[in-house]
N, C-alpha and C positions, 0 to 999 in steps of 0.2 A: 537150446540151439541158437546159435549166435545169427545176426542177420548178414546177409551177406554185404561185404563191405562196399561202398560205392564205385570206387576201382575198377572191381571186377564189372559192376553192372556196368560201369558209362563204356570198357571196353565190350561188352555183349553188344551195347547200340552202337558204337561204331561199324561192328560188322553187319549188323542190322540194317545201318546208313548206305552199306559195300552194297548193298542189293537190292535197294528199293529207298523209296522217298523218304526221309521222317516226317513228313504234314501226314503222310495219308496211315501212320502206324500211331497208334492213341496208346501211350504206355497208364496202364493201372498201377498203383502201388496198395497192395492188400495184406492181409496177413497171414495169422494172426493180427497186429493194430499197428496200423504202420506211424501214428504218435506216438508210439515210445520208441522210435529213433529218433536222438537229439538233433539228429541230422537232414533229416528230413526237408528240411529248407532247402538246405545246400543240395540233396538229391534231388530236388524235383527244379530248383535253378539249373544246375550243370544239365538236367534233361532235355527243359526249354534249350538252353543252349547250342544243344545240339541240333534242333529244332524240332522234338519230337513233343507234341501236345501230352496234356499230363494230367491225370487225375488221382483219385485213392477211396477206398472204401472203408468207413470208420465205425467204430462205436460211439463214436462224439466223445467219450468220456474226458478225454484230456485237452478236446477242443477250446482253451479260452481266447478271449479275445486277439490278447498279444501273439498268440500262437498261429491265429487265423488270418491274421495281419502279413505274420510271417509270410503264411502260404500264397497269398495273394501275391505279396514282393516276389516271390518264386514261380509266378504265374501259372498259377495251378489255373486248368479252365474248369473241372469237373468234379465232384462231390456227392459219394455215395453214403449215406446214413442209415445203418441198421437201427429199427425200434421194432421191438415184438411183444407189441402188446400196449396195452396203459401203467400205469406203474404199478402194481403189484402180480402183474404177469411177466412184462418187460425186466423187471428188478430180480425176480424169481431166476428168468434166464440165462440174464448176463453175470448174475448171480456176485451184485453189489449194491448198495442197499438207495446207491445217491445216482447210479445209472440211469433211472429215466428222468431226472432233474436236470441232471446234464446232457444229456440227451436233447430235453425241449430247449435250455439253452441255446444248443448247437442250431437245434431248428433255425431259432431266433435270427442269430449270425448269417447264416447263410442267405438264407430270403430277403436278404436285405440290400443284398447283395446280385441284381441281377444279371450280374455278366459272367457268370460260375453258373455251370449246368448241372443243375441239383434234384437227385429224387432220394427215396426212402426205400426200403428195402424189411420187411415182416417175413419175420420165419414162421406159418403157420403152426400151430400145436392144437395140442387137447384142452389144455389151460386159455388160451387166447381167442381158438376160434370164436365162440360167442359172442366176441365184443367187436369182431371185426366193423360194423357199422359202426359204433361207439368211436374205434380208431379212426374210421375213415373220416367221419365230422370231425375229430380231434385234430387231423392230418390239413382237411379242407380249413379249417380254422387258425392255422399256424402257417396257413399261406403254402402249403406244396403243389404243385401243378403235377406232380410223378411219383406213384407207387407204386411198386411192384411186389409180388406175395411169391414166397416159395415156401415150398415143404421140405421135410428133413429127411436127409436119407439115414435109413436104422443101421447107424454105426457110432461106435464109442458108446458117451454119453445116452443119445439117442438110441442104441440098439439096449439099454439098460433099464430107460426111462419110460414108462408106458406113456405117460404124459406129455412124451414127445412127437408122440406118434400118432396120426390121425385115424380113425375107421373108412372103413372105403364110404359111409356114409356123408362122414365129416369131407372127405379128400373130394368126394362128387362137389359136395355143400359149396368148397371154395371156387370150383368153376364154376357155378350159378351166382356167388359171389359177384367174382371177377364180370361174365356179362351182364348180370343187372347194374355193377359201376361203370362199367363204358359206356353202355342205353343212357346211366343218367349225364353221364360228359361231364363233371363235376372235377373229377379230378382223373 
């Protein structure tokens, strides 16, 4: 399926603009992986330009330096990072072998960077839950101030894969997770 072409979208926020502010409308650009549009610069410039603040949700994979640079020039403020897991969980998922390499890369990049509003984003599984503390120090260690945990809803892939899918034991597990990490304030 082809992405839709820029055109069309900067005319969708013009009319956007016809009825309200663009400061106070935050446009996300997600996917599928919104890096493999070569355009993406240019989409998220002409956004700002409209005035409309800008972010995107990635899998980091194709994030390199020169790319991130780009996006900065294009004044991206926002940056969402999928990691699900450590890397033989994570790698298993995104199902590419250099995925959590590039990944921590990306971490890299970004935290370094603190005028871009950045967090992380784990898709809980059967394969991952365990390590969840594992991740979290891995996370707190790579400098994240923001993670957030979801689970998978049983379709596709997911409705196929047992391993995608938590027990109602495991699903409880992640919200005792989730408040023994905010008691500790850590991340």
């Amino acid at each position: 399926q082809a992405d839709m072409p820029k055109e069309d979208f900067l005319r969708v926020l013009d009319g956007i603009a016809q009825r309200t502010n663009p400061h106070d409308v935050f446009v996300i650009v997600s996917g599928g992986e919104p890096l493999m549009r070569d355009d993406l610069e240019a989409c998220g410039a002409a956004i700002y330009a409209k005035g409309f603040p800008w972010g995107m949700v990635s899998n980091g994979l194709a994030l390199t330096p020169e790319r991130y640079q780009g996006l900065l020039k294009a004044h991206i403020h926002a940056i969402t990072l999928s990691i699900d897991g450590l890397e033989q969980e994570h790698n298993w998922m995104r199902g590419h072998p250099k995925s959590f390499e590039r990944v921590d890369q990306a971490i890299s990049l970004i935290v370094s960077t603190p005028k871009v509003s950045f967090d992380v984003v784990t898709c809980v599984n059967r394969r991952n839950y365990g390590q969840l503390d594992q991740l979290k120090e891995y996370l707190i260690g790579k400098g994240v101030k923001y993670w957030r945990l979801f689970t998978v809803f049983p379709v596709g892939r997911a409705a196929q894969d047992p391993d995608m899918r938590l027990t109602n034991d495991e699903f409880r597990g992640v919200f005792a997770f989730i408040k023994r990490t905010r008691q500790e304030g850590r991340i």
